[in-house]
FILO-154109 format. One line per 10 residues: number of its first residue (from 1); for each residue x, z, y of C-alpha. Coordinates in pm, 1 decimal. Example, Ala and Ser with C-alpha at 12.3 -4.5 7.8 and 13.67 -1.06 7.14 Angstrom:
BEGIN
1) 1230.0,780.0,-450.0; 1367.0,714.0,-106.0
END
This chain:
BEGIN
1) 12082.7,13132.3,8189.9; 12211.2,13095.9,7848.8; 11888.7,13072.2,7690.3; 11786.4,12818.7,7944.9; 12097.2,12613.7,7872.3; 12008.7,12652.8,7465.5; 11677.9,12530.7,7565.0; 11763.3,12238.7,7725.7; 12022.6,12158.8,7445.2; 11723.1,12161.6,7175.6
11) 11486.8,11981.2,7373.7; 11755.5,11707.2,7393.0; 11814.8,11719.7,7040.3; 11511.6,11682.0,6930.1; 11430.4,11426.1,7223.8; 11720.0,11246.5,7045.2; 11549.1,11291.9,6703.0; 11229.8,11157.9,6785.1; 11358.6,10861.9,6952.2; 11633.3,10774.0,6726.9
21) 11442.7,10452.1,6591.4; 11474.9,10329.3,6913.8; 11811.2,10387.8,6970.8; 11776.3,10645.3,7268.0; 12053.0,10900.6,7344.6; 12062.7,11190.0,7577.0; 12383.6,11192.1,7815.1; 12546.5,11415.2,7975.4; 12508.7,11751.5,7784.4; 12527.2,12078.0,7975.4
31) 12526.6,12305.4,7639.9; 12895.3,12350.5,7616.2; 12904.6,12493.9,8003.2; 13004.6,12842.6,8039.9; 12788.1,13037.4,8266.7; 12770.9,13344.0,8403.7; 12456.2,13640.7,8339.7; 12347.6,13915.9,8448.6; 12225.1,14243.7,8307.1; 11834.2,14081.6,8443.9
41) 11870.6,13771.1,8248.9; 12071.0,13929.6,7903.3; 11692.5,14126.4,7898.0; 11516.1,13835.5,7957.8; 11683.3,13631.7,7611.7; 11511.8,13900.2,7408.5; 11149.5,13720.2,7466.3; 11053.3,13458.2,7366.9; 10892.8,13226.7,7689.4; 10565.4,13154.2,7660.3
51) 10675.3,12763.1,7774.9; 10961.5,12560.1,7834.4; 11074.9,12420.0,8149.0; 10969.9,12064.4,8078.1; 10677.9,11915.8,7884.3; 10716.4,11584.1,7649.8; 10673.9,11277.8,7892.6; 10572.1,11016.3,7612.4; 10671.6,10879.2,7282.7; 10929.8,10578.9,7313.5
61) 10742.9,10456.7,7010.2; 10431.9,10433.0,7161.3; 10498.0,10198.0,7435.5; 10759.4,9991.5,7222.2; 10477.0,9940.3,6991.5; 10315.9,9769.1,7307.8; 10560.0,9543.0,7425.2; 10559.5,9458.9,7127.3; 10204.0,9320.5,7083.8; 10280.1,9194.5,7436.9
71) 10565.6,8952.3,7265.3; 10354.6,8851.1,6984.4; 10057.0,8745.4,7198.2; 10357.1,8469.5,7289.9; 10369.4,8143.4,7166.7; 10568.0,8135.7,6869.6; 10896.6,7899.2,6884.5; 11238.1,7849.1,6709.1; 11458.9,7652.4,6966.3; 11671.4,7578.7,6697.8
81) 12028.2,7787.4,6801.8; 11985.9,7590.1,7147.3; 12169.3,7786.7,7487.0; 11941.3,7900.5,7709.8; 12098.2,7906.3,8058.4; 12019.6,8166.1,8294.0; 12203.6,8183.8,8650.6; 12161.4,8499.6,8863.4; 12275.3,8667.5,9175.1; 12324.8,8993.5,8971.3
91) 12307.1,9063.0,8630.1; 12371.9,9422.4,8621.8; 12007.4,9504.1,8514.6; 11890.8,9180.2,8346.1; 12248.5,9175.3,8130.7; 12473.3,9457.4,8162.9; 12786.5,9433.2,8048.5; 12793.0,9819.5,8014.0; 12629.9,10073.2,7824.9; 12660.6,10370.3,8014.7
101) 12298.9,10416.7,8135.4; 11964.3,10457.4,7892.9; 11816.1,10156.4,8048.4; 12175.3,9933.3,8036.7; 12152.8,9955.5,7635.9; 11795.5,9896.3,7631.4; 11860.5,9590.4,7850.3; 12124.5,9482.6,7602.8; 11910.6,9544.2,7276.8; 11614.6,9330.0,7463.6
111) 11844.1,9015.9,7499.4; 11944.3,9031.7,7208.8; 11574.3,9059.4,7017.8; 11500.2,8754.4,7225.7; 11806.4,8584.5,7081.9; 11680.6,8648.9,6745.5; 11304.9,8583.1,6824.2; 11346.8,8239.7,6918.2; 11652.6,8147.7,6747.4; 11845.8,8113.3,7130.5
121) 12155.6,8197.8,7334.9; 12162.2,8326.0,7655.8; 12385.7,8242.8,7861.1; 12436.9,8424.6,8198.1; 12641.8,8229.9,8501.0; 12648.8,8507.8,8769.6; 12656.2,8314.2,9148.0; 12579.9,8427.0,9515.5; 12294.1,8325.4,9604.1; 12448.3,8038.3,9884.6
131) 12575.0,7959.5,9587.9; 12290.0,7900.9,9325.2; 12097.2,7678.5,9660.8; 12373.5,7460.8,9713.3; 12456.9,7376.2,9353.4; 12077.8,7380.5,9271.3; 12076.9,7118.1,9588.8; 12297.2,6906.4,9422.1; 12195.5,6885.1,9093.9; 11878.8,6796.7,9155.8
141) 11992.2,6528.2,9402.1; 12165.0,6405.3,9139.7; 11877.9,6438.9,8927.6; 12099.6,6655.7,8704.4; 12073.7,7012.0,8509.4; 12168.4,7284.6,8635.7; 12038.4,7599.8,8472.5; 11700.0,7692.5,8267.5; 11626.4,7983.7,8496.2; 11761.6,8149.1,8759.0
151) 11714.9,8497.8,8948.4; 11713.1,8518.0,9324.9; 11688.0,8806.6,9563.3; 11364.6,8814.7,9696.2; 11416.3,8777.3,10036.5; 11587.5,8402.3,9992.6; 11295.5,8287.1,9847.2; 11207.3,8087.9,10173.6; 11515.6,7907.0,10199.4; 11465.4,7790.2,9837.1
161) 11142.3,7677.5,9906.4; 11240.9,7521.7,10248.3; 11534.3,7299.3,10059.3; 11221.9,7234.3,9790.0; 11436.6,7352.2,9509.9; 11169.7,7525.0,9322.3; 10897.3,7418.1,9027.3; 10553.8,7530.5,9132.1; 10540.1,7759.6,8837.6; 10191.3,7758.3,8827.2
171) 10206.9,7406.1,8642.0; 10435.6,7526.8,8354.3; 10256.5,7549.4,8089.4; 10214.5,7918.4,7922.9; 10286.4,8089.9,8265.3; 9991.4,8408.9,8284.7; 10083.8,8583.1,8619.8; 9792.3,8847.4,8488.0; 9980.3,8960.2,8211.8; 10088.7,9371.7,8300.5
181) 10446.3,9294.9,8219.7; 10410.4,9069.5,8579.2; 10368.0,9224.7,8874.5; 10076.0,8998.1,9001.3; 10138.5,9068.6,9386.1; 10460.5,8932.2,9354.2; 10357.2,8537.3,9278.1; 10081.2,8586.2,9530.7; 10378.0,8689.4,9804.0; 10587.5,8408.8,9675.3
191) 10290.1,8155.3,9716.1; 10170.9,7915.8,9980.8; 9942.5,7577.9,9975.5; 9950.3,7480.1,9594.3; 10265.8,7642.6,9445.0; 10405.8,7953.5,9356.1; 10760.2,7987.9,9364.4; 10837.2,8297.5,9187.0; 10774.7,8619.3,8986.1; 10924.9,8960.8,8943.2
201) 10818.2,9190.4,8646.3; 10926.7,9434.9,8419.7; 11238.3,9327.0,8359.0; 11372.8,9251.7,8745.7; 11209.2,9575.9,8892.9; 11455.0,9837.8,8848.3; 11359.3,10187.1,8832.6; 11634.8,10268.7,9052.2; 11567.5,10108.7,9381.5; 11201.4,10268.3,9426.1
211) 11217.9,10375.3,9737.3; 11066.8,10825.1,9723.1; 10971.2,11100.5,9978.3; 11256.1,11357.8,9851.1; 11151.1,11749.8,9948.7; 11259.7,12058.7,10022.7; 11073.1,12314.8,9770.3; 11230.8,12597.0,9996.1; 11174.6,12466.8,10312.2; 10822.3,12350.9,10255.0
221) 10709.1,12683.7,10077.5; 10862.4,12894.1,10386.8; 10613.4,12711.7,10561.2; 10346.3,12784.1,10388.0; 10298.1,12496.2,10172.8; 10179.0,12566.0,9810.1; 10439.2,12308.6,9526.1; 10221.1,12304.7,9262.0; 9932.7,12230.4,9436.9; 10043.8,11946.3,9641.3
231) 10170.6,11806.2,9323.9; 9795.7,11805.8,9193.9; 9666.6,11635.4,9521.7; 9908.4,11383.2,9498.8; 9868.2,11273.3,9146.6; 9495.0,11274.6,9248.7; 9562.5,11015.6,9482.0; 9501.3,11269.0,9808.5; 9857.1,11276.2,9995.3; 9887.2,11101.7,10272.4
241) 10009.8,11052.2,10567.8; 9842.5,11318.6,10831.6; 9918.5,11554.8,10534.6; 10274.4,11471.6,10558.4; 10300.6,11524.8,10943.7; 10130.9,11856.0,10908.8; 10363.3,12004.7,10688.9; 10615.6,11854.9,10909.9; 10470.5,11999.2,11242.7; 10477.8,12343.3,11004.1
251) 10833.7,12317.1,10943.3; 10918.1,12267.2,11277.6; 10689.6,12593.4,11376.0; 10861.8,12817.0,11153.9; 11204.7,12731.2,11139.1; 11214.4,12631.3,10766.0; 11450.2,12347.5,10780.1; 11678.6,12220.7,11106.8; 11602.9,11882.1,11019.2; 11188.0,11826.8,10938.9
261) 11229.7,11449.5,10818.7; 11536.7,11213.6,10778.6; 11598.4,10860.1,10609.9; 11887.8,10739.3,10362.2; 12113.0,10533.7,10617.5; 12068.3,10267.9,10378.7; 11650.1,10259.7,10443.0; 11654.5,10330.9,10761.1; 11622.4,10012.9,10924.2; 11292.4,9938.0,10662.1
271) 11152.1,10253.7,10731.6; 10884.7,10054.1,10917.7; 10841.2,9795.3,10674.5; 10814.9,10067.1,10393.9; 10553.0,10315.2,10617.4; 10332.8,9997.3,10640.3; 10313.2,9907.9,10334.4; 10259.3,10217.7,10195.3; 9940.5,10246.4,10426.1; 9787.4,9993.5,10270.6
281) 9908.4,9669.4,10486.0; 9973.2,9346.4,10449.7; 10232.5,9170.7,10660.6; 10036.0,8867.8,10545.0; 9800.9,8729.1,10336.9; 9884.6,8491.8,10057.4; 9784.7,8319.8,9692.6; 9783.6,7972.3,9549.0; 9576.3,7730.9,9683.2; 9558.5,7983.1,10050.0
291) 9741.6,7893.6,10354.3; 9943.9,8210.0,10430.6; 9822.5,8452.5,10756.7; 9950.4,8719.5,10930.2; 9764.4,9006.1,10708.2; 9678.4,9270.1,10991.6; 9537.8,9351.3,11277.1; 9619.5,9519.4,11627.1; 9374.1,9754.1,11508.1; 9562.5,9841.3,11212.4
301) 9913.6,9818.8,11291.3; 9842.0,10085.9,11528.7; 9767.0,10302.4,11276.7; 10078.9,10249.4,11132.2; 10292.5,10266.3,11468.9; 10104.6,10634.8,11554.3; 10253.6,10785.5,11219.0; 10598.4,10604.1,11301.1; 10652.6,10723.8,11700.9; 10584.7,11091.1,11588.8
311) 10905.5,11028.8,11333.7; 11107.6,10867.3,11578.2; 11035.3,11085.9,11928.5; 11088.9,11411.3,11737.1; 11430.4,11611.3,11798.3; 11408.7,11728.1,11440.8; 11347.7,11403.8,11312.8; 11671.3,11172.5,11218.3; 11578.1,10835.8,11084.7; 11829.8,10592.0,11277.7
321) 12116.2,10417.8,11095.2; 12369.7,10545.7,11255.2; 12278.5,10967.1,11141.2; 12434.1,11046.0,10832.7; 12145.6,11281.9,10639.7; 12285.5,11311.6,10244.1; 12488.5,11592.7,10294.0; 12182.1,11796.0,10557.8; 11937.4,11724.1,10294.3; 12184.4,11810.6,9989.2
331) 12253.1,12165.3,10188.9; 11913.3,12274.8,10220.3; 11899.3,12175.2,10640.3; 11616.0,11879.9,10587.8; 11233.1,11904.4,10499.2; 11176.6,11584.5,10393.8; 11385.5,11277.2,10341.6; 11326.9,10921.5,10234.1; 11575.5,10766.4,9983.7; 11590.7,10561.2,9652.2
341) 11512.5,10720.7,9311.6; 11898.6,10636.1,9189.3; 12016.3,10923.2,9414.5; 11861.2,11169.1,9223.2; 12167.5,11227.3,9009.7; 12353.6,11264.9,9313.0; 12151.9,11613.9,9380.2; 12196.7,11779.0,8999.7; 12403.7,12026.9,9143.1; 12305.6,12018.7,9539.5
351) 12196.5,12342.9,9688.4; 11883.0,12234.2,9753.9; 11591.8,12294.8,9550.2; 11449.5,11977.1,9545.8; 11137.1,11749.9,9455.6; 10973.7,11389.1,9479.4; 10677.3,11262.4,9623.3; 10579.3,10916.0,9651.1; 10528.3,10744.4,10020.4; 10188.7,10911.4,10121.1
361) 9879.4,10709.8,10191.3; 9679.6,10606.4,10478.8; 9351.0,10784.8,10370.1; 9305.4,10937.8,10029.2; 9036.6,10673.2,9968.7; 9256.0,10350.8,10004.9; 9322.9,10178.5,9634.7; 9684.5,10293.5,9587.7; 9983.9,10473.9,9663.8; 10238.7,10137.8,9723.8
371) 10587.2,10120.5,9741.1; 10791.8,9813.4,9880.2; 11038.8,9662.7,9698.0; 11352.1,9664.9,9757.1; 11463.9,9333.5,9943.8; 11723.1,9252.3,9661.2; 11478.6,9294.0,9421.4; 11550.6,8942.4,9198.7; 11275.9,8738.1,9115.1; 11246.7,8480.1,8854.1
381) 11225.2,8104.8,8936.9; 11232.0,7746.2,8752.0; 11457.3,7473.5,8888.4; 11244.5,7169.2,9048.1; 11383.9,6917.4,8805.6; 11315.5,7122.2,8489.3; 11249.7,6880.4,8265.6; 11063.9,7123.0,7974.7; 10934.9,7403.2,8163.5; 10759.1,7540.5,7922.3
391) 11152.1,7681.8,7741.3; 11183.1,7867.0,8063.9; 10861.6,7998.4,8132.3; 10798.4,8173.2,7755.9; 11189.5,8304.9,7753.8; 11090.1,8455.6,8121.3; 10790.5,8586.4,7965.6; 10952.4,8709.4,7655.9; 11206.6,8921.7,7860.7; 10938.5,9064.3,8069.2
401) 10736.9,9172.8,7777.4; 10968.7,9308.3,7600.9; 11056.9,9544.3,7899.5; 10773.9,9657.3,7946.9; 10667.3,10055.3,7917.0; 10953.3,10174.0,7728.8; 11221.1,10112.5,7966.1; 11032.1,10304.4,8235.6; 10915.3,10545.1,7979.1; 11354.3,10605.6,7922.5
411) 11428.9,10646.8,8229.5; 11177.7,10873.6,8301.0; 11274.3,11089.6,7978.3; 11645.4,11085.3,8087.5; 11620.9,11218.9,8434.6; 11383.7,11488.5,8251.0; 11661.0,11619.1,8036.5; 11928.8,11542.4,8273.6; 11874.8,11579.6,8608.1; 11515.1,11675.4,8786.0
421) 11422.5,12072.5,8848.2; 11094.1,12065.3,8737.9; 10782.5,11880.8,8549.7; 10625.4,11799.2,8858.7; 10896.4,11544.7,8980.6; 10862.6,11408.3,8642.1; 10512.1,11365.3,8694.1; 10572.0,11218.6,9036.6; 10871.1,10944.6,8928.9; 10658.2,10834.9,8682.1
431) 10369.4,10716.7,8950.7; 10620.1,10574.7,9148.3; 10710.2,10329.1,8890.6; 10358.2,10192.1,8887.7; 10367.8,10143.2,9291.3; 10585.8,9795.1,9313.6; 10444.8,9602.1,9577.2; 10551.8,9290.1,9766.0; 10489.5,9090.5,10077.7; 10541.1,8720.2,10192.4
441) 10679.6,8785.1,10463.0; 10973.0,8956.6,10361.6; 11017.8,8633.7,10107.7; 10998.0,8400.1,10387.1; 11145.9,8583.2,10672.8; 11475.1,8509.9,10633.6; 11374.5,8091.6,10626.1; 11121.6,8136.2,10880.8; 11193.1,8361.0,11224.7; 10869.8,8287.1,11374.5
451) 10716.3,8473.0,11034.2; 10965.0,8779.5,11060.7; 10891.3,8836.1,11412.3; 10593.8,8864.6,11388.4; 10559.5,9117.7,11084.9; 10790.0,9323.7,11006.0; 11055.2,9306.7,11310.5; 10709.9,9350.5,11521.1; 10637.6,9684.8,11365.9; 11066.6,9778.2,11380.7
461) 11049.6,9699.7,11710.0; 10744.4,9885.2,11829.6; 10862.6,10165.7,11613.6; 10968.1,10407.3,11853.5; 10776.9,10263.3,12212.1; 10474.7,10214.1,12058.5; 10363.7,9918.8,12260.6; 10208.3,9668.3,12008.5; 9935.0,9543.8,12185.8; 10201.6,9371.6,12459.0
471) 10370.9,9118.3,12146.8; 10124.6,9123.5,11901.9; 9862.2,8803.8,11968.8; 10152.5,8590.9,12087.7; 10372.1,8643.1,11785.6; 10115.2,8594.9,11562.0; 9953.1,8247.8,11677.3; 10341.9,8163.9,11650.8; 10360.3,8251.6,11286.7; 10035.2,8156.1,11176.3
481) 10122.2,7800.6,11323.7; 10449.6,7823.6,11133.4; 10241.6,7877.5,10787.1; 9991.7,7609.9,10816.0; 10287.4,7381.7,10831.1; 10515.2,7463.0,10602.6; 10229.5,7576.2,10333.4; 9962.2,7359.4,10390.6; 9667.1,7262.3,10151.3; 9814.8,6847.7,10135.8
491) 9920.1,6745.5,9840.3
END
């Protein structure tokens, strides 16, 4: 054990070392921890391993050295020491006000080289989001500014767009929704008619609130399931969902775990949402210059609701809000159990020997594994009267760029040294990142019922009965007739 803890120590120093130009420190140091050996393991420190536990994920270098080009493929400007107002609903990831986390300082340091790049400074006015409408509202009635940019959770986006507070960002000039900092689904979900309203990217999707398949290494191996070699399917893009259920069913058959599946109380009720989308789905379809649709059919919402009424008939299943699963799954009780990537520090010392998956597939030949976001997920958007959107949209831009790669690539180093059991879930977190994907109707929802019921509440709601085909013609004609009026193709 000592040699393991020795091991770890070095790796982190020279982790440290490598990265030093960047500013990247290693917290929370187990070296100094006493532990106890035994006579096995005093025998074991006399050989050298052959290799350590964890492999080098990538050089921060490297992928600052591309957000970098990313920022210099910008237009150039020097705004002359002007204040750049930004107003969000939470600035905890977009400006910190504490350094305690890897990606918090990094955050910091990227505000600041924007700062310096264009000779700005931000300001950041932290509101609710009733808040930024109805001052928005008013400002704009009184043809008055009211901030540069602002940040608003995803899921208000409708009632934004509804009180026609929002610049169609696609006429700013400079805006490239196919840059890689962007995620590019995001302004398609947060389009209808002529206009995009929105944009999330590299620096509004947190690492964090990816939603991951945690496992039982026990539990699964007692039922026969090879690790390492599920690993290697997945990262070929082969897991999915029939996979899933059949190591379930094999739990269940041998008694490896009391509880074969469970979900965090706090994804419980988007369980649905996040099983659909991870198939493959579309709630609906949307772009610029599209009227929006409900994106699926009876055919293949089925699909979906065959995988969800085996989770939610089962005895040994516990997905429902009302189950509390941390401590089962902590304990070693649960097979598998859905949950966000930020409770992984939560489990450093748990019981259980654990792992991460991303949210299987449909088939092993569909595109993608995908990964919802997170309704709170903030996305960036330009107030109506903006009178020089162009300040905006490069600053937006700028702070996308230069988050991209190397925050990801930080906090996947961190939980290396700090916190995951082996490479594989390393391997595995670092897919997940590149799964972000979004959907109009969870943008427009809230604004629009006739939208929600027929997506996403459909699919809750069927969840467990399994009766689609009784609600699902009905409710759509309803929200399709919703769309073509509210994001029509009129100027």
């Amino acid at each position: 054990m000592k040699l393991r803890i020795l091991l770890a120590a070095l790796l982190a120093l020279l982790l440290a070392a490598s990265l030093c130009s960047c500013g990247f420190i290693v917290l929370n140091d187990m070296s100094g921890q006493e532990t106890e050996e035994s006579a096995e393991e005093t025998e074991t420190e006399k050989h050298v391993p052959e290799i350590t536990k964890f492999t080098k994920y990538r050089t921060r270098e490297d992928s600052k050295a591309i957000s970098d080009a990313y920022l210099n493929e910008l237009p150039g400007r020097d705004y002359e020491g002007a204040v750049f107002f930004l107003t969000t609903a939470d600035s905890h990831y977009i400006a910190p006000d504490e350094t305690e986390s890897v990606v918090s300082r990094l955050a910091i340091q990227r505000n600041a080289e924007i700062e310096d790049r264009y000779n700005i400074t931000i300001l950041i006015e932290v509101e609710s989001p009733d808040e930024i409408r109805e001052k928005l509202a008013q400002n704009i009635a009184a043809d008055s500014f009211y901030s540069d940019l602002i940040m608003i959770p995803l899921y208000r986006t409708g009632e934004f767009q509804y009180g026609d507070l929002l610049l169609n960002m696609r006429t700013a000039p400079f805006f490239d929704i196919t840059q890689p900092y962007f995620n590019s689904e995001s302004s398609d979900m947060t389009s209808g008619g002529y206009r995009t309203y929105g944009i999330a990217g590299d620096a509004t999707i947190e690492p964090t609130r990816f939603a991951a398949l945690y496992f039982n290494r026990a539990s699964l191996t007692g039922a026969g399931v090879d690790v390492e070699a599920l690993y290697n399917r997945t990262a070929a893009g082969q897991w999915t969902w029939d996979e899933l259920l059949e190591i379930r069913s094999a739990v269940e058959t041998v008694g490896s775990a009391g509880v074969t599946f469970s979900a965090a109380d706090e994804l419980a009720a988007r369980l649905p949402d996040l099983v659909f989308k991870s198939m493959g789905n579309l709630f609906v379809t949307s772009e610029a210059r599209k009227v929006p649709m409900v994106g699926f059919t009876l055919r293949n919402g089925q699909s979906v609701l065959n995988v969800l009424s085996q989770l939610y008939n089962n005895p040994t299943v516990q997905v429902r809000s009302e189950q509390d699963t941390a401590q089962l799954f902590a304990s070693g009780e649960t097979a598998f159990r859905v949950d966000y990537l930020e409770t992984m520090p939560t489990l450093t010392n748990a019981a259980v020997d654990w792992g991460v998956l991303p949210l299987p597939k449909a088939v092993a030949a569909q595109e993608s594994y995908k990964t919802l976001a997170d309704n709170n997920t903030l996305i960036f958007s330009i107030p109506k009267n903006h009178t020089n959107p162009e300040i905006p949209v490069i600053i937006l831009s700028a702070l996308n760029a230069a988050s991209s790669g190397y925050f990801g690539d930080a906090y996947v180093e961190y939980n290396m040294m700090n916190v995951v059991r082996d490479n594989g879930t390393i391997n595995m977190i670092d897919l997940i990142l590149k799964t972000a994907s979004f959907d109009f109707a969870l943008a427009f929802g809230n604004a629009y019922p006739e939208i929600a019921d027929a997506t996403f509440r459909l699919i809750r709601d069927c969840a467990a009965t399994n009766d689609l085909s009784a609600y699902y013609s009905e409710r759509r004609a309803e929200a399709n007739r919703v769309m073509r009026e509210n994001f029509d193709l009129t100027y």
